[in-house]
Structure formats: C-alpha cells, structure tokens
ROVEX-796237 format. One record per residue (C-alpha): x negated, y, z negated; residue in three letters. Coordinates in steps of 0.2 Angstrom, whole numbers. Layout:
r u: X v: Y w: Z r: ALA;
...
***
This chain:
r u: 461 v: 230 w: -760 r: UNK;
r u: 475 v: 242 w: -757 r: UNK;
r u: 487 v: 248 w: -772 r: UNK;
r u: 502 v: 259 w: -771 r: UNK;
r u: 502 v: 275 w: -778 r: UNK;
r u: 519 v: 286 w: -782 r: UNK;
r u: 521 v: 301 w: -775 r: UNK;
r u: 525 v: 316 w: -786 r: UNK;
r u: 540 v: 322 w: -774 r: UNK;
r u: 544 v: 314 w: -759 r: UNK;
r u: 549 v: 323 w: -745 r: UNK;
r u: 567 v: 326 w: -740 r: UNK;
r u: 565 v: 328 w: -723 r: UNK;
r u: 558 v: 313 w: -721 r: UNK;
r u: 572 v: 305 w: -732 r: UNK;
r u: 586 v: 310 w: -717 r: UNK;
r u: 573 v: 306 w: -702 r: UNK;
r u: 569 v: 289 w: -708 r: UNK;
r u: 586 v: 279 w: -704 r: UNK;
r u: 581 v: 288 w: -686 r: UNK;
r u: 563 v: 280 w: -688 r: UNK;
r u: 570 v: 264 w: -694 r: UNK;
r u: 581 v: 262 w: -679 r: UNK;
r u: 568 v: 267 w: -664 r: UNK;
r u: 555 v: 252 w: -674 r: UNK;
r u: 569 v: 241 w: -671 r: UNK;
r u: 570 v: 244 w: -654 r: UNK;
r u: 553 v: 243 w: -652 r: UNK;
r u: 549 v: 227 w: -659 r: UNK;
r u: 565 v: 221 w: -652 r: UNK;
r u: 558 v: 225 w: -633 r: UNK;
r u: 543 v: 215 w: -638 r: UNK;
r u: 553 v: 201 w: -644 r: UNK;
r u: 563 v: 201 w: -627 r: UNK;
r u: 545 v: 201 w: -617 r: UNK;
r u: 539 v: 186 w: -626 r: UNK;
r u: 555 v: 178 w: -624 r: UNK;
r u: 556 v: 181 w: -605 r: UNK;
r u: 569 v: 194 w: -603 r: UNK;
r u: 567 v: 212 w: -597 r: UNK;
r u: 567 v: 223 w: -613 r: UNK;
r u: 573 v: 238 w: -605 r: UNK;
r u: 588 v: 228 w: -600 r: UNK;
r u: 590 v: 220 w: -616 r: UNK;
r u: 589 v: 237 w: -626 r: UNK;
r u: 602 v: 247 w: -613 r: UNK;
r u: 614 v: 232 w: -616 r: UNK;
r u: 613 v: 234 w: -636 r: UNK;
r u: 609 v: 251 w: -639 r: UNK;
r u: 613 v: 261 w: -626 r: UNK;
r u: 628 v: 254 w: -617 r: UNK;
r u: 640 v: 254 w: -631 r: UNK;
r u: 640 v: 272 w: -631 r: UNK;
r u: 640 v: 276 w: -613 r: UNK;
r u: 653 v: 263 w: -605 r: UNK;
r u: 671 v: 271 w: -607 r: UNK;
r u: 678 v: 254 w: -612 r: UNK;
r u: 667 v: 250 w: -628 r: UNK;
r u: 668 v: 268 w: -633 r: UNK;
r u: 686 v: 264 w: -634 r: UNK;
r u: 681 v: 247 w: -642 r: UNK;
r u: 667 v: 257 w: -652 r: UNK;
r u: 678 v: 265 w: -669 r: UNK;
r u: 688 v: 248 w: -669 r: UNK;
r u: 671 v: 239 w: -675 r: UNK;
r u: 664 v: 254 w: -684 r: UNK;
r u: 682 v: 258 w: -697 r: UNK;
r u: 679 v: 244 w: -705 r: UNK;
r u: 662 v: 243 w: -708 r: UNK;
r u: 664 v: 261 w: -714 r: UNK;
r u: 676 v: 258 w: -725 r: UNK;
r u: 669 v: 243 w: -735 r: UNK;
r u: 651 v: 252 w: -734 r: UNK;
r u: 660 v: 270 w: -741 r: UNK;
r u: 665 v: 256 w: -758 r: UNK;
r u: 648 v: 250 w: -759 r: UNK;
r u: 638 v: 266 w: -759 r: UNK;
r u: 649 v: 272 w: -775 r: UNK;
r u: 644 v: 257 w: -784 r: UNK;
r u: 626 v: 257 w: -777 r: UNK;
r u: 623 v: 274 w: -783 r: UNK;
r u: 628 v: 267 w: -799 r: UNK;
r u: 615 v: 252 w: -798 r: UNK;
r u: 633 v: 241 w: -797 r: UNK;
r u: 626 v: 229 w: -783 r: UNK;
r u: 640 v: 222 w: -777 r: UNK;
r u: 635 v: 211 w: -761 r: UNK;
r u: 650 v: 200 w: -762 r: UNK;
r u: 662 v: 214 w: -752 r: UNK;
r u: 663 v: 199 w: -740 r: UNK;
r u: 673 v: 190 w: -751 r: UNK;
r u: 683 v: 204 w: -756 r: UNK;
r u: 686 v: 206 w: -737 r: UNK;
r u: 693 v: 191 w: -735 r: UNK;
r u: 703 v: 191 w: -751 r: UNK;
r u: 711 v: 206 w: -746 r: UNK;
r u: 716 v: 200 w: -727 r: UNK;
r u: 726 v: 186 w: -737 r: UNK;
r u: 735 v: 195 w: -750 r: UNK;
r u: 739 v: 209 w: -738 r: UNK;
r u: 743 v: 194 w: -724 r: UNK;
r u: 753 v: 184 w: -738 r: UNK;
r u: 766 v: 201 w: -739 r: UNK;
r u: 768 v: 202 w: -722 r: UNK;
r u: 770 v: 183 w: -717 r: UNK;
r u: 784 v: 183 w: -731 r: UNK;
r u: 793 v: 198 w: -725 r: UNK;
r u: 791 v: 192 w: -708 r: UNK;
r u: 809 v: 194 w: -704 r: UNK;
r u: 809 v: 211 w: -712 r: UNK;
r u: 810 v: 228 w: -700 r: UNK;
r u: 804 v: 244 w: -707 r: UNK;
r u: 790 v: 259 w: -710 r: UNK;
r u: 785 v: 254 w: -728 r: UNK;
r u: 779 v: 235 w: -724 r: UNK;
r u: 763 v: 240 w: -719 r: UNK;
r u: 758 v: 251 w: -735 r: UNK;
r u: 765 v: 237 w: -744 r: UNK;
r u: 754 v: 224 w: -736 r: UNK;
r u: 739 v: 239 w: -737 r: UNK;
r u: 744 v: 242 w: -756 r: UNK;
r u: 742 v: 223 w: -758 r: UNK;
r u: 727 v: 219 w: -751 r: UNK;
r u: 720 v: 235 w: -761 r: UNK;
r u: 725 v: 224 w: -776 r: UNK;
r u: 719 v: 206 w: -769 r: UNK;
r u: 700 v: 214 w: -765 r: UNK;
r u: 700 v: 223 w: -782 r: UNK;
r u: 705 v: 209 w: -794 r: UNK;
r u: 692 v: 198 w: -784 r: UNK;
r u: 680 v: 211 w: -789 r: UNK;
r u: 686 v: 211 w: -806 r: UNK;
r u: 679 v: 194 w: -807 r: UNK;
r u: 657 v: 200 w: -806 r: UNK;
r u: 664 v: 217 w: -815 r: UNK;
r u: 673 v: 207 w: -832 r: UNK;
r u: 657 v: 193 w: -832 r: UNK;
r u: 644 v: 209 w: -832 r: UNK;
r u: 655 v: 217 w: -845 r: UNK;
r u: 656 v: 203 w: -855 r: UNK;
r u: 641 v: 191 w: -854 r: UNK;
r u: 629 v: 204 w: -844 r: UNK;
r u: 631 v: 191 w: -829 r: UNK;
r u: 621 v: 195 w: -812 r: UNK;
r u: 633 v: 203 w: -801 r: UNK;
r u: 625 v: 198 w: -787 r: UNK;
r u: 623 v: 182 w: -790 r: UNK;
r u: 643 v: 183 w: -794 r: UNK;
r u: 648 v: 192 w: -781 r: UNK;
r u: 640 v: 182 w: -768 r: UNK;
r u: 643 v: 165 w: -775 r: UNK;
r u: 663 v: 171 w: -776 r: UNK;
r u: 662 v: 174 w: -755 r: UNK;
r u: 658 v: 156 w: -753 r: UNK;
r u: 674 v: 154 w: -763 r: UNK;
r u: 685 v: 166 w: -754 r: UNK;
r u: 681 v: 158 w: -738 r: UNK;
r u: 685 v: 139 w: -745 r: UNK;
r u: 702 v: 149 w: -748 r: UNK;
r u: 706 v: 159 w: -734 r: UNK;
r u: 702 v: 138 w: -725 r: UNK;
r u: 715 v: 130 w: -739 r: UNK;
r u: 728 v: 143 w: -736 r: UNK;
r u: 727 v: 144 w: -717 r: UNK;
r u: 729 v: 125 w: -718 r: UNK;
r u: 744 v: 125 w: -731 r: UNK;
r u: 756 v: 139 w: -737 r: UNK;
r u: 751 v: 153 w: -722 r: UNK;
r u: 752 v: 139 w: -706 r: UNK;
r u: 761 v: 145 w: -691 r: UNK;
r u: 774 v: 130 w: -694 r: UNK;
r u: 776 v: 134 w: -672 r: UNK;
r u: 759 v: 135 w: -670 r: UNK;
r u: 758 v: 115 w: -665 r: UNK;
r u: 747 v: 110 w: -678 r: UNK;
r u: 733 v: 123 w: -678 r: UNK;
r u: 728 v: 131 w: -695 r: UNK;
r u: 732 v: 146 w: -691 r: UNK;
r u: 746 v: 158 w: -698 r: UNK;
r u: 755 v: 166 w: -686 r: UNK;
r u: 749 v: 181 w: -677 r: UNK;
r u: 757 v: 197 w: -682 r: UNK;
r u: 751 v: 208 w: -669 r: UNK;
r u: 769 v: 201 w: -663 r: UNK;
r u: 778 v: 208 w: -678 r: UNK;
r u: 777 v: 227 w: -674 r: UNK;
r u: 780 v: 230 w: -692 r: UNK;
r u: 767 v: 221 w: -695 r: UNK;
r u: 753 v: 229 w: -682 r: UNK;
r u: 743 v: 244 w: -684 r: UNK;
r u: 750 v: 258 w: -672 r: UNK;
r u: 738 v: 267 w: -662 r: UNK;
r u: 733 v: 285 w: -667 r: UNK;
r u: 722 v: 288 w: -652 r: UNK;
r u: 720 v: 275 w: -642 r: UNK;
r u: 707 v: 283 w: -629 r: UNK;
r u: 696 v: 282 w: -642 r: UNK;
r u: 702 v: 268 w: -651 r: UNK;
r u: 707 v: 274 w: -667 r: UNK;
r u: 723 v: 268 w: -674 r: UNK;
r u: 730 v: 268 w: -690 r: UNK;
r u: 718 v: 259 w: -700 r: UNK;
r u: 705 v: 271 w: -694 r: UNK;
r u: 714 v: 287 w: -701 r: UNK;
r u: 717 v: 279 w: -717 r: UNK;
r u: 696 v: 277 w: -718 r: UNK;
r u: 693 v: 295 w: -711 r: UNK;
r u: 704 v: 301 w: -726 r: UNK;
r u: 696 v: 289 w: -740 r: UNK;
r u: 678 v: 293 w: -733 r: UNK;
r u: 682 v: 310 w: -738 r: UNK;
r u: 689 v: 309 w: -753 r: UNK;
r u: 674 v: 298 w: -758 r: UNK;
r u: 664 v: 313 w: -755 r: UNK;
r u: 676 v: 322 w: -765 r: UNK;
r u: 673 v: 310 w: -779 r: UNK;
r u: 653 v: 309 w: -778 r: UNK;
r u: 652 v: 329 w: -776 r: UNK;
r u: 668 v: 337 w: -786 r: UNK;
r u: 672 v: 325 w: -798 r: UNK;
r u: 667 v: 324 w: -817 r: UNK;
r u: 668 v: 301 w: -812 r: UNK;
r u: 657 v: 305 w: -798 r: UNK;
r u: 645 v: 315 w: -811 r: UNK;
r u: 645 v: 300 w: -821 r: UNK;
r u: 643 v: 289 w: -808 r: UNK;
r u: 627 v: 298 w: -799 r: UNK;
r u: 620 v: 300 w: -819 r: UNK;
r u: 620 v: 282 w: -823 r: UNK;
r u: 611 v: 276 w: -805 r: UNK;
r u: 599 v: 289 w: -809 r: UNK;
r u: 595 v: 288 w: -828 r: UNK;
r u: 606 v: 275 w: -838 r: UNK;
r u: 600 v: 277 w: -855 r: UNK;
r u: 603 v: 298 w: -849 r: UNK;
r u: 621 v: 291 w: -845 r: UNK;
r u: 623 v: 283 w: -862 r: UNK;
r u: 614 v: 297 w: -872 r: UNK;
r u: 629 v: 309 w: -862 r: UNK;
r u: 645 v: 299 w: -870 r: UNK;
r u: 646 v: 289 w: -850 r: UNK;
r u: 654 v: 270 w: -856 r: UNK;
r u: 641 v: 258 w: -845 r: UNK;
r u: 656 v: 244 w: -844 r: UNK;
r u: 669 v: 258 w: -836 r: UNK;
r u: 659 v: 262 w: -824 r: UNK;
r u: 655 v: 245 w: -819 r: UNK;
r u: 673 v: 240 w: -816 r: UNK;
r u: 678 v: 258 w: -808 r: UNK;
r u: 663 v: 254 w: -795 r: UNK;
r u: 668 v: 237 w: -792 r: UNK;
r u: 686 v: 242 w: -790 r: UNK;
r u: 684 v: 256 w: -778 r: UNK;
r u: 673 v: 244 w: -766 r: UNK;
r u: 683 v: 226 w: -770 r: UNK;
r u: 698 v: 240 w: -766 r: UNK;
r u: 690 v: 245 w: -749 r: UNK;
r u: 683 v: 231 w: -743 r: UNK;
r u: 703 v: 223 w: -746 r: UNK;
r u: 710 v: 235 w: -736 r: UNK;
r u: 697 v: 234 w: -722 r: UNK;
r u: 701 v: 214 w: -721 r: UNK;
r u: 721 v: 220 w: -719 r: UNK;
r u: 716 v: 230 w: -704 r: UNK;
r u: 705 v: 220 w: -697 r: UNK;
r u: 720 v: 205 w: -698 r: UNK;
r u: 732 v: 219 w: -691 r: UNK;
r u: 723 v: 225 w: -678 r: UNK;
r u: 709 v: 215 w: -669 r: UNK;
r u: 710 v: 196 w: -678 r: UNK;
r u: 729 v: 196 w: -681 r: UNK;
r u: 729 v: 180 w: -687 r: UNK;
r u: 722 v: 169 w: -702 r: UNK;
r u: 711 v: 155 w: -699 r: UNK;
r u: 696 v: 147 w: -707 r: UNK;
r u: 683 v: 160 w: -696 r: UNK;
r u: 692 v: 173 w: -702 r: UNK;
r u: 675 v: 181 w: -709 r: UNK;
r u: 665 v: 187 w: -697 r: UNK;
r u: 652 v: 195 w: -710 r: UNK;
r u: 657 v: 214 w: -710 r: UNK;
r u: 654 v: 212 w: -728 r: UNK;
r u: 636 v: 209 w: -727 r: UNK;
r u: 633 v: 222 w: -714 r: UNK;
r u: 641 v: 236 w: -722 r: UNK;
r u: 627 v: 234 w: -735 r: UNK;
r u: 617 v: 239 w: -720 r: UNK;
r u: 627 v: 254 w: -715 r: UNK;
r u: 627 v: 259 w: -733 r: UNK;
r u: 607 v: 261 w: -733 r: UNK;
r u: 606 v: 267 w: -716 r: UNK;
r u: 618 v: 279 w: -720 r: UNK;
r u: 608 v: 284 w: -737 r: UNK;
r u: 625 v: 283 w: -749 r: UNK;
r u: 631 v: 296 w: -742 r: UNK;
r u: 651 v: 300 w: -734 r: UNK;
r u: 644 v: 308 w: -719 r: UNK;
r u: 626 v: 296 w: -717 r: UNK;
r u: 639 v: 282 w: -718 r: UNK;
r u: 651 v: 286 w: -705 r: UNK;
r u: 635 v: 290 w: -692 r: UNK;
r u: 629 v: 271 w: -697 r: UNK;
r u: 644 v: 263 w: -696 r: UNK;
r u: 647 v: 270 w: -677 r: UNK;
r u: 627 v: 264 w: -675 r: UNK;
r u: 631 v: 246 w: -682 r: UNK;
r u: 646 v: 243 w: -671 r: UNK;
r u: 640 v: 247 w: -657 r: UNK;
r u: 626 v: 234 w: -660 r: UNK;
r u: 640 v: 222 w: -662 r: UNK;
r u: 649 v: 228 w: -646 r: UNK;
r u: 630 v: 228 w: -637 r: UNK;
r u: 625 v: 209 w: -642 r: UNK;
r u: 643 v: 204 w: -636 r: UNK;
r u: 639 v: 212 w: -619 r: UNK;
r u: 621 v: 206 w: -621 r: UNK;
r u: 627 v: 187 w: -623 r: UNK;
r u: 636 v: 187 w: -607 r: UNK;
r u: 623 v: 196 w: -597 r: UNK;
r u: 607 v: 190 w: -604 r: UNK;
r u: 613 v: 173 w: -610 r: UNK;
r u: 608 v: 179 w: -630 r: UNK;
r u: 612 v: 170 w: -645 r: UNK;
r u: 626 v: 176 w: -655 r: UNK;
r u: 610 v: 175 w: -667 r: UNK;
r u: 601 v: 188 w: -661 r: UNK;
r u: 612 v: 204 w: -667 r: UNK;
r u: 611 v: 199 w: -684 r: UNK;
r u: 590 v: 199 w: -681 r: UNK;
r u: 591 v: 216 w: -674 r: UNK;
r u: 605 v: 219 w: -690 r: UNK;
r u: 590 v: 213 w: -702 r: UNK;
r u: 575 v: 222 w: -695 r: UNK;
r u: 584 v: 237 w: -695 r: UNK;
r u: 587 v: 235 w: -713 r: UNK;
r u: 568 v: 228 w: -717 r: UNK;
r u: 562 v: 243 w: -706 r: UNK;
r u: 573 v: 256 w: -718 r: UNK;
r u: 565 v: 249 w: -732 r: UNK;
r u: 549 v: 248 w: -727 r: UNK;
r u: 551 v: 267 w: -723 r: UNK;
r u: 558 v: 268 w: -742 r: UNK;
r u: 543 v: 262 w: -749 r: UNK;
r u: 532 v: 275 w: -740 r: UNK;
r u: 541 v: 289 w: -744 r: UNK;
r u: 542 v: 288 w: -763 r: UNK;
r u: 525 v: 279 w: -763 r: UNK;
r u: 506 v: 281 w: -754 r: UNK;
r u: 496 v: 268 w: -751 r: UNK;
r u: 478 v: 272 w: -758 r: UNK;
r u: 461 v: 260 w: -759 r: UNK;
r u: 461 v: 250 w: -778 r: UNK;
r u: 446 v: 257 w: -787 r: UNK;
***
C-alpha cells in the first residue's frame, strides 16, 4: 500500500516549472491518443500547439481569444486565493454581454465616444450583481458557492435564449433570434489598438486591470487581507479581516471581470446575442487561473497558452476532421496533469507501514 506523506517545504522551483511540465504531458498523451485514433501525432500536435504561434494570421487572431480568458481568469485568481470558488464566471459572462448589450441596443441611434464605457460600466454591474447572488447566499445561509455559482450559469444562459427571442431581436433580422449586430454601429464596436497583433480596445483595458490586480494582491492592505484569509482564515479572523467582506469584494471583482469580458467579446468577435452566445470562456479561464499559478503575470502566459489551443483545435477540425470535442479533452488533461503535478510537489508518495 502506498500513502502519501507531506513534504516539509516544497520546492519553489518546481512550483513555476510545473505548468511547463503539465503542458508537455499533455502533448504527450495527446500524441498517443492521435496514434490510437489513426491520425499522425506530430501533425496533430503542430496544428494545436505549435501553429497558433507561428502562422502570422492566428497570431493576429491569438490575443483576440487570449483577452478574455485573461481577463475573467485575473477575477477568479483574487477570489481563489481567498478560498471564494467562484466557478460560475460563465454566467457572469454572459450576464455581462446582455447588460452591456441592452445599453448599446437601446442607444442604438446614439453617436458618441462615451457609449462604449457606458455599455463597459454596465456590464461591469450586470456580472457583479449576478455574482452577488452565491456572495449574499454564503454570507447569509453559508450556501455552497459553487454549487450556486454554477447552478446560476445554467440560468444565465435560459436568459441570454429568452431575451435574444423577445426584448433584444433584431426586429430586421427576419425572424432569427438574434439581436442586431453592432459591429455595424461603430459606436458600438471595439476600435483596434494594434491590429497586427490583434489587440483592440478590449485588450488594453485587460492589460491595465491585470496590473492593477497585481497592484491589489501585492501593494494593497485588501490584497493583504485577501492572500491572509486563503492562507489561514481563522489567522484572518484573529487579525480583525471581516470573512463576509471579503466574500463579496472577491465575487465582485471577478462577477465584475468576467461582465466586461462578455461586453468585448459581444463588441468585437460575436457581435451579436443569440442563445450560443456562451462559448465556455468561463470555464476555461479556471484553467488559465491554475496554469497560471494566481498570479498577474502566470495568468497572462496561460491565457495566450489557452487561446492558442482554441485557435489550434479550429485549424485542427478543418485539417484533420477533429471533433470540436477534442480541445476541451486537451483543455481538461491539461488541468488534471497541473493537479496531479500539485499533489507531488506538496506531498511524497511513501510505502504504508
């Protein structure tokens, strides 16, 4: 029998080599997965790894995936380090896209510079107060934010289908239930920055809050409290910290993110609302979160990583004849593999006596 045994200080350079580790083991057991299946690996693992950083088209497509995974996995990781597990950024995302959307379908006849921050300053609301919901039940009745939060995106996506049907259908768009697009409303579309590299205004805006996060989780006296409370909680309570304060500023901060991420992603690549709206960015920015260890910096390398597998199992679809299944295998052993790695750098596996 086998036992695991905690080790008395695991090593930190192990701790920044194992998102490396855990992205090569993917690789590896992807190539075998691609032999047994009949296709040539090294194809297969140039087409989702390789080629999305080396074609000069996808590395223009490249940060238009990556901003918003970074910016909905920079919310999660303040709450994470709290121990706040909010997995429901999904719905928050959504949320967001329609509250934001709502301003700018309203205002659609309206011409000027501030439309867009108001549409970005709503969906920053609609994402937190759906993130409120988890945050208030925890406060109050010590309800399971998990369970909450990802019950809630199941809900957020029965809205997004209800409204894209009723008050927010393109009345010209014969029938469909979609709103109408507003990448034709130039008010109303993200302007390019640098388009070579594909980063318009949406991506600046993520650049500036990653940093401020790290500002927050390294220079702030909320950052302290936040960092002390994952870490020891009944330290936290001992130290005056307020356990229901820092639920709802954590759930704020990434409802918040993952809102205005679902604004960008309606004003720049989707531009419209419709019941697929989701496309699960949500859910894999947990991933980038981990990859990324919490950290600003970890996070942005992560989210650039996890885009480009988005970018690599479109191509591979086409060329190989994939699954649209399949990148969110590769999504999942990455994450299983970074976990695994977890375990055997804070514990050692020893023989039970």
């Amino acid at each position: 029998m086998l036992r695991l045994e905690q080790r008395q200080q695991p090593s930190k350079i192990m701790l920044y080599i194992t998102p490396v580790l855990a992205v090569v083991a993917t690789m590896l057991v992807g190539a075998a997965l691609f032999m047994v299946m009949g296709i040539d690996p090294l194809k297969a693992i140039y087409l989702l790894f390789i080629d999305p950083f080396v074609d000069s088209y996808n590395l223009s497509q490249l940060f238009v995936k990556a901003s918003p995974l970074i910016l909905i996995a920079m919310g999660l990781s303040i709450g994470f380090r709290a121990g706040v597990w909010n997995i429901g950024a999904e719905g928050q995302f959504i949320m967001g896209a329609i509250a934001g959307g709502a301003v700018g379908l309203a205002l659609w006849d309206t011409q000027g510079w501030w439309l867009l921050p108001l549409m970005a300053a709503a969906a920053a609301l609609g994402g937190a107060l759906w993130a409120m919901i988890p945050a208030l039940l925890k406060i109050k009745f010590n309800a399971n934010e998990i369970l909450v939060s990802l019950m809630l995106v199941y809900v957020a996506e029965n809205i997004i289908a209800a409204m894209a049907q009723g008050p927010l259908r393109d009345p010209d768009g014969y029938g469909r239930p979609v709103s109408k697009n507003l990448e034709r409303h130039d008010a109303t579309t993200l302007p390019d920055v640098f388009p070579s590299l594909g980063i318009d205004a949406g991506g600046v805006v993520m650049l500036l809050l990653l940093a401020a996060a790290f500002f927050l989780l390294q220079k702030h006296a909320m950052g302290y409290q936040i960092k002390l409370t994952g870490e020891s909680p009944r330290a936290a309570r001992f130290a005056g910290v307020k356990p229901g304060v820092i639920i709802a500023v954590c759930l704020g901060i990434s409802g918040a993110a993952a809102g205005m991420a679902g604004l960008f992603e309606l004003t720049g690549a989707a531009g419209t609302l419709s019941a697929d709206f989701g496309v699960g960015y949500g859910f894999t920015a947990i991933i980038v979160a981990f990859l990324g260890r919490l950290n600003p910096v970890g996070i942005l390398l992560a989210g650039v990583v996890l885009a480009g597998t988005y970018i690599g199992g479109e191509n591979a679809q086409f060329a190989l004849k994939l699954p649209a299944a399949a990148v969110t295998v590769f999504q999942g052993m990455m994450l299983f593999f970074l976990l695994g790695f977890e375990i055997l750098i804070n514990y050692r596996v020893r023989r039970a006596t």
